[in-house]
C-alpha positions in Angstrom: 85.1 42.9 130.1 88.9 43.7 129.9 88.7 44.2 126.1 85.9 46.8 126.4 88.5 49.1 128.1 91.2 48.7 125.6 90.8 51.5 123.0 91.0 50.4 119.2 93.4 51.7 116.9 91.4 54.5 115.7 90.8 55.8 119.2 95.2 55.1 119.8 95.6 57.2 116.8 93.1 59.6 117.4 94.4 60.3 120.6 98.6 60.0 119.6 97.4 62.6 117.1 95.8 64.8 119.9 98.6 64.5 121.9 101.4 65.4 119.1 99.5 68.2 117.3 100.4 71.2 119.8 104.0 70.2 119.4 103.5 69.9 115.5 101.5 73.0 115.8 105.1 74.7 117.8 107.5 73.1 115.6 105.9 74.2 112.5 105.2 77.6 113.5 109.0 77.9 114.0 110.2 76.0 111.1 108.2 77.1 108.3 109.1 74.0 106.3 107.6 75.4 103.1 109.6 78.5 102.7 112.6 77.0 104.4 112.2 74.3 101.8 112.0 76.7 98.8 114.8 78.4 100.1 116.9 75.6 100.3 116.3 74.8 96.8 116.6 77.9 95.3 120.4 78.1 97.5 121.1 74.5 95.8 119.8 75.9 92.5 122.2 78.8 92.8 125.1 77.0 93.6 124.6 75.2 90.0 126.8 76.7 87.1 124.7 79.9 85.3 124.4 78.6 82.2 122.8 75.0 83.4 120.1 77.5 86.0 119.3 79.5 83.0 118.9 76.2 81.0 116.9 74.3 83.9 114.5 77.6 84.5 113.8 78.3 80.4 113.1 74.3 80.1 110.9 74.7 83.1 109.0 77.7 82.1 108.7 77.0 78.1 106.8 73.6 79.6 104.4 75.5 82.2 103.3 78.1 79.6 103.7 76.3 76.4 99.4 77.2 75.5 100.3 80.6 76.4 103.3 80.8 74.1 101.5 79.3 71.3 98.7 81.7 71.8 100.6 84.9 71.6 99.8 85.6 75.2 103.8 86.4 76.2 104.4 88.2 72.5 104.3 91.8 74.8 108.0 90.4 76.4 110.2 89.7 72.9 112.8 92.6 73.3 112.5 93.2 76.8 113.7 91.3 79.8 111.4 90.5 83.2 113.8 90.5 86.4 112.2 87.8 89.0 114.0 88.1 92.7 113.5 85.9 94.9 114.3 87.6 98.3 115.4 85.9 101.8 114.8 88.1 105.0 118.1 87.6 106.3 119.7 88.9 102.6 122.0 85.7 102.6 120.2 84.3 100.0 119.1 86.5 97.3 118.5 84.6 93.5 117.7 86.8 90.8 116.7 85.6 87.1 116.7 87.7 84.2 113.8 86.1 81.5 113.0 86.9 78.0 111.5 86.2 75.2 113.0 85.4 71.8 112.0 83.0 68.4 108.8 82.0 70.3 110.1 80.6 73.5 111.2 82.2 76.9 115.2 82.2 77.7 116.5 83.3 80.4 120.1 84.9 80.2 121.7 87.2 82.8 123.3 89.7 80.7 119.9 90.5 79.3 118.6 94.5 81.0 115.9 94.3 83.1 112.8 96.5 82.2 111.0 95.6 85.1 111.8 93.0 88.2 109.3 92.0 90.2 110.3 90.4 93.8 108.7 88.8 96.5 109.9 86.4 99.6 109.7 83.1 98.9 106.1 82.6 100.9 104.3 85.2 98.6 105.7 83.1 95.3 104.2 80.1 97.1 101.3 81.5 97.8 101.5 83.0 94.5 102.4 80.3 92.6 99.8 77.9 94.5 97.4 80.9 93.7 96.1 80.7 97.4 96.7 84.6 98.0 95.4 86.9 95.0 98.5 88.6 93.6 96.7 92.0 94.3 96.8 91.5 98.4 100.4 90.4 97.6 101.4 93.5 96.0 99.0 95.9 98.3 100.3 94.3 101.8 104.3 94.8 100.4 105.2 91.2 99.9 104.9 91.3 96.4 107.1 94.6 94.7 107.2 95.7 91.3 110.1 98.0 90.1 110.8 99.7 86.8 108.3 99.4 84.4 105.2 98.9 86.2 102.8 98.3 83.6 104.6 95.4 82.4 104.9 94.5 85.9 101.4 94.6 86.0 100.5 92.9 82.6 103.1 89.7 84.3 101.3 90.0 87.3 97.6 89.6 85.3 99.2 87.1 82.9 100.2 84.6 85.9 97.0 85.4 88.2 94.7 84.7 84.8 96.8 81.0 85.0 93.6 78.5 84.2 95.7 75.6 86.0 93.9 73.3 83.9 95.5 74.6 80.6 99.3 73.4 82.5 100.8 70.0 82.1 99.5 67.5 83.8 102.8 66.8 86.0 102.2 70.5 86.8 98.6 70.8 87.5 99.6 68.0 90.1 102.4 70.1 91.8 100.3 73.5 92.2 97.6 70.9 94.1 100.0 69.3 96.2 101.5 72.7 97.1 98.1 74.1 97.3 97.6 72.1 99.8 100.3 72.5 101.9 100.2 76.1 102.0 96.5 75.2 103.2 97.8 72.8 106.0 100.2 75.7 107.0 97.9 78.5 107.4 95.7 76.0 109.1 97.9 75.5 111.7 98.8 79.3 111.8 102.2 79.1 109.6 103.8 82.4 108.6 
């Protein structure tokens, strides 16, 4: 009858998980591994020499929106240059990238003039990015500003929000899922 008292692993884990998830629940809330996470990267990324960044970011971004470079869709930005700043709230870690678009492909080039820059911390271009907040609460509860020339602000804004994620590479169609669901697990647990 001594082995009807001993719980079974399930039960153990179930109740190791009980025990643990207020202090996950703490630890997260104070953490915010996802945006501390971007941020890190984006401080690495900045500490790279400008020329490999704008390299890295055009390779990047020629890839994601390769079906929407072939179909004219990003024609509107050839002679004009789209600022995206990615702010930190303690200013220690602002990253700005000046994108174009020239002989079909996007560049991205530092000395270009920005028409427009659109900015945002780096948990509204998660949520953005993972398209788990619509761009317009971004924009209408201030986490998401456009400066300069709005329209074209707006025509980005529509371009990225109208995203059918499964027109991306595969290899990126898997990373908006995973960080889908992350941002998911965070505001579940009452991140941000």
């Amino acid at each position: 009858m001594i082995l009807n008292r001993i719980p079974s692993p399930k039960q153990c884990l179930d109740n190791a998980k009980d025990a643990l998830a207020p202090s996950v629940h703490r630890l997260a809330i104070q953490t915010k591994p996802l945006e501390k996470s971007l941020l890190a990267s984006s401080w690495l990324f900045a500490k790279l020499p400008q020329p490999l960044q704008a390299k890295l970011l055009a390779r990047l971004l020629n890839q994601a929106l390769a079906e929407q470079i072939d179909n004219g869709e990003l024609d509107f930005l050839a002679q004009r240059c789209c600022a995206i700043e990615l702010k930190d709230e303690s200013k220690d870690n602002q990253q700005r990238w000046h994108i174009g678009f020239a002989e079909q492909a996007l560049i991205v080039d530092a000395s270009l003039q920005p028409d427009v820059t659109i900015s945002a911390t780096a948990a509204a271009f998660l949520s953005l990015v993972s398209q788990s907040v619509d761009p317009d609460t971004l924009f209408f509860q201030r986490q998401l500003a456009i400066e300069g020339d709005v329209e074209m602000g707006l025509t980005i804004k529509n371009l990225l929000d109208a995203l059918d994620e499964d027109e991306l590479p595969k290899a990126w169609q898997a990373m908006i899922k995973q960080l889908r669901r992350l941002v998911a697990f965070e505001s579940a647990v009452g991140i941000g």
